[in-house]
N, C-alpha and C positions, 0 to 999 in steps of 0.2 A: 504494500500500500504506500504510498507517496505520502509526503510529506508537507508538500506544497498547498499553500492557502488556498482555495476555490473561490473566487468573490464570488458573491452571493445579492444579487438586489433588495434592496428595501425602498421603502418608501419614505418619503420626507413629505410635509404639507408646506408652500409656496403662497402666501398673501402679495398679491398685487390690486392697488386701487380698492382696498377689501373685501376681495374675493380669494378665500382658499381653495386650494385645487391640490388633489396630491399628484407626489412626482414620482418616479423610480428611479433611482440612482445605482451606483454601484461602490464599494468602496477603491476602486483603481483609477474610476474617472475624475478627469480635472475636471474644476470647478469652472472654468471658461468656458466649457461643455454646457454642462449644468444652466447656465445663467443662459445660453443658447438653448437649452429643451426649453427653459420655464419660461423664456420670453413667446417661444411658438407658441407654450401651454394656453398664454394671455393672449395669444393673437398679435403681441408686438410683433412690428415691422420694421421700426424706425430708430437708428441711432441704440439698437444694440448693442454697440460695443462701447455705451456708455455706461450701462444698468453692471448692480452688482446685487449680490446675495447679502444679506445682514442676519446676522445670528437675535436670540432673544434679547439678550440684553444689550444691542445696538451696535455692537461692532462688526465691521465689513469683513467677509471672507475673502481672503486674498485670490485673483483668480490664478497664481501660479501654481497651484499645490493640487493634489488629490483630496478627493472626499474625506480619505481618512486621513489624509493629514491632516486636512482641516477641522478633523475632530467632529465630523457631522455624524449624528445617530440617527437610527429608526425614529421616525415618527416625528421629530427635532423641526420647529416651525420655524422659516425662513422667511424673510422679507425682501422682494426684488423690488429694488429702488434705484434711483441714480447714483451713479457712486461718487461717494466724497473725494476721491482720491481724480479721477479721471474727469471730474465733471470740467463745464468749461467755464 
């Protein structure tokens, strides 16, 4: 039997404009992914690659890292907003 980790998806819940919606993730996917599923999920179209994911207690997920780097769980409410960092 192998040793190697199997990612495994789960689900995260996504508030945009307050509307949640859930997401599937995985824990190997980047987070630039992610903020590209959950922008489809809302029907965003536009400017993109300004939006970022925010954790509960209001700090931005970085998008260079994976889901589990990023410390994201099952079920773990996300908020897609502009991001502080990129905005213009």
């Amino acid at each position: 039997m192998s040793t190697s980790v199997v990612a495994k998806k789960f689900q995260v819940e996504v508030v945009y404009n307050g509307i949640t919606k859930p997401l599937a993730v995985e824990p190997h996917q980047q987070i630039a992914a992610v903020v590209e599923q959950a922008a489809h999920l809302f029907g965003v179209t536009q400017n993109v690659h300004m939006l970022a994911l925010f954790k509960a207690d209001g700090t931005e997920v970085a998008v260079n890292q994976s889901v589990a780097d990023a410390g994201i769980k099952p079920e773990e409410l996300l908020a897609l907003r502009p991001s502080a960092v990129r905005g213009g």
